[in-house]
N, C-alpha and C positions, 0 to 999 in steps of 0.2 A: 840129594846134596852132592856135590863136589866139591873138590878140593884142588889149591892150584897154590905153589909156593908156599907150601907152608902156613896157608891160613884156612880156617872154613869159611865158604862163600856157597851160594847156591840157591838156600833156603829165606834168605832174606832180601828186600832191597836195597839194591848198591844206593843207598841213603849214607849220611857222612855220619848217622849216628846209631844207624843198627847196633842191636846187639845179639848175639849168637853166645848162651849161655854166659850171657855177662859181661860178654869179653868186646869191647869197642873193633867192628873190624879195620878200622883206620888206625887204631892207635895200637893195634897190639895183634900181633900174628900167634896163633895156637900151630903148637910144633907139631910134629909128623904124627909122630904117635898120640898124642893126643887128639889129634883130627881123626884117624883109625880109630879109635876108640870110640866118636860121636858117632861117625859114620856106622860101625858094628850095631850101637845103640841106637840108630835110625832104624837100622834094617830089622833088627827085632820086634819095634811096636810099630811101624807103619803100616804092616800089612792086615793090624788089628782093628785100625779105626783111619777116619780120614784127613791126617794130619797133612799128612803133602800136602791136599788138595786145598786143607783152608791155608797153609801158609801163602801159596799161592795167590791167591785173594786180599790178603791182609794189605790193609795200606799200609804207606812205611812209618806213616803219622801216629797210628795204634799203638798207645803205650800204656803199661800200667805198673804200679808200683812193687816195688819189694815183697810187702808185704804177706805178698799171695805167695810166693815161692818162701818164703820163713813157714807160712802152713803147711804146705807141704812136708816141708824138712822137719818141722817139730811132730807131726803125726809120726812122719820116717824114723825117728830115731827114739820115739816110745816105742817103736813096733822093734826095734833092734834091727831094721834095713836102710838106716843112712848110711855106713860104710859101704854098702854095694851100691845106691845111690849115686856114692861121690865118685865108685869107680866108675861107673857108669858115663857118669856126665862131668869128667874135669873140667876143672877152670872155678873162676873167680863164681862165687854166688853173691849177688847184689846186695846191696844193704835196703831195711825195709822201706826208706825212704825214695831210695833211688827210682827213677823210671824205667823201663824197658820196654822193647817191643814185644807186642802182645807172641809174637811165635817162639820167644823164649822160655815163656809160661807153661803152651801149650804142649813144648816138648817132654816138659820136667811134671808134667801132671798126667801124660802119658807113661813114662815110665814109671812117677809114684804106683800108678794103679797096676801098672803090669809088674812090678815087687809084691803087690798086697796081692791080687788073685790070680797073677799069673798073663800074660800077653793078650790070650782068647780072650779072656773076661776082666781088660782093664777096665774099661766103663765102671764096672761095677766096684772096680777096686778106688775109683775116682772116688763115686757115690759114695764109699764106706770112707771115705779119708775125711770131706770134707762136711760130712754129716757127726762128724766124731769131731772133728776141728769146731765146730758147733758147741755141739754139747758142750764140748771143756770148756767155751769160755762162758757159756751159761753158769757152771758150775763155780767160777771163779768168782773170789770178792769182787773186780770190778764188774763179772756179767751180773750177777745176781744184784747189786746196786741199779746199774742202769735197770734190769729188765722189771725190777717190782715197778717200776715209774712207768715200764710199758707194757705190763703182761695182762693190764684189765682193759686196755686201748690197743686192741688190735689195726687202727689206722694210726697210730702213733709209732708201732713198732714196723708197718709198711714205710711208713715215712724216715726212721730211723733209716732201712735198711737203704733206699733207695739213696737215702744222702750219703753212706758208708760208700756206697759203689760210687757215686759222684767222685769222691776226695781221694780213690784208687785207682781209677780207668779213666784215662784220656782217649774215647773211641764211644760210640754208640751210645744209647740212652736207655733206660727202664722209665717204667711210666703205671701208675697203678692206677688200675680198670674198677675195680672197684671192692671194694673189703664190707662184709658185713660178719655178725658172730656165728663165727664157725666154717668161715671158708673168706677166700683172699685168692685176686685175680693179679696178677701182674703179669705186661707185656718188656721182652725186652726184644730191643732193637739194634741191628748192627751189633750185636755181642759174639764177638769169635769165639770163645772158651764154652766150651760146651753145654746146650743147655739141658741138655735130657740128661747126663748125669750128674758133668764135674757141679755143677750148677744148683741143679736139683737136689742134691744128699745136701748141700749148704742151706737150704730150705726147709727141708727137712728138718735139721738140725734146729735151726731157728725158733720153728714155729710149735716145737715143743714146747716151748714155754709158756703157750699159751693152752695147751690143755693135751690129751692122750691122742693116742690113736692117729698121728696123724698120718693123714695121705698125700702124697702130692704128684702129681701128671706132669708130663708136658706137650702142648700141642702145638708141635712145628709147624711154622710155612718158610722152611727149607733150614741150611743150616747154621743162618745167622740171624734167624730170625722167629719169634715164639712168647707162644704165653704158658707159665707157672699156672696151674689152678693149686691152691693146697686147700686142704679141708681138715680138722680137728673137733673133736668132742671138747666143748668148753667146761672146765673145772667148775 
């Protein structure tokens, strides 16, 4: 990333509608020190995973909503690490309807996970966020409403899921391979956000409801591209 008068540029495409943690870079310049700040926080989790590389990649058209980053920041701040969070990554955080470019996700889910286990092993800190992000809303009156309607229908709750990611992500497509009792194939496609972890522990999470034990893979053909197997002991 660099930096040039006063705004962050670098990381995204000179598109009129990027967003770089939130912040429109047409309509609104992030000051000195708060660009020193992203930049510091670049340099800390980039050399853990390979976030240059897919931002690089990313069309500018790759959007997806608020939402994901509200998960983020509610796991962060049960864990007591949204203040270092926020110093971490100032500026505006989106509201959960808004859209964004998918690299503004990717950065803010890089550093949740290197808060939770530390730089070397954010992946895993991914995994632990959004497989806990999971649970909780399992847990919740409205998961436990929805999920009794899907937890004896394991292609009902495949189908659930993949309409969830439809009404979030404007980019790439999931597509289910095929579901029988006790294991479930899903291929996703063009998905920049990670799928061996940040991805993964959201699956994880998921498909507890449908019985113990469960396991879930993932088998890439390369980094945008892969299929979920998960497998469970049905209750």
């Amino acid at each position: 990333m660099r930096t040039h008068s006063g705004s962050v540029v670098g990381f995204l495409p000179p598109v009129d509608q990027c967003y770089v943690l939130g912040v429109s870079l047409r309509a609104v310049s992030v000051d000195d020190g708060e660009a020193r700040r992203i930049q510091e926080t670049l340099d800390w989790v980039a050399p853990h995973c390979d976030l240059l590389e897919r931002i690089d990649r990313i069309p500018p058209s790759a959007q997806v909503r608020g939402v994901w980053t509200k998960i983020l920041e509610r796991q962060l701040q049960e864990r007591g690490l949204l203040p270092e969070y926020r110093r971490l990554l100032p500026g505006h955080s989106s509201g959960a309807f808004e859209l964004h470019h998918v690299s503004d996700l990717l950065l803010r889910a890089a550093v949740a996970g290197a808060l939770l286990a530390g730089p070397e092993d954010l992946h895993q800190g991914m995994f632990e966020i959004t497989r806990d992000n999971a649970r909780r809303f399992t847990s919740s009156l409205m998961g436990r409403t929805l999920l009794r309607l899907l937890a004896r229908d394991p292609r009902r709750l495949c189908q659930q899921i993949l309409a969830s990611r439809r009404q979030t992500c404007h980019y790439g497509s999931w597509e289910l391979l095929s579901v029988r009792e006790g294991e479930a194939r899903i291929y996703l496609r063009e998905e920049y956000i990670w799928i061996e972890s940040y991805l993964l522990g959201a699956a994880v999470g998921t498909f507890e409801v449908l019985g113990d034990d469960v396991e879930a893979t993932a088998e890439l053909e390369g980094p945008f591209h892969g299929t979920h197997i998960i497998r469970w002991s049905p209750r």
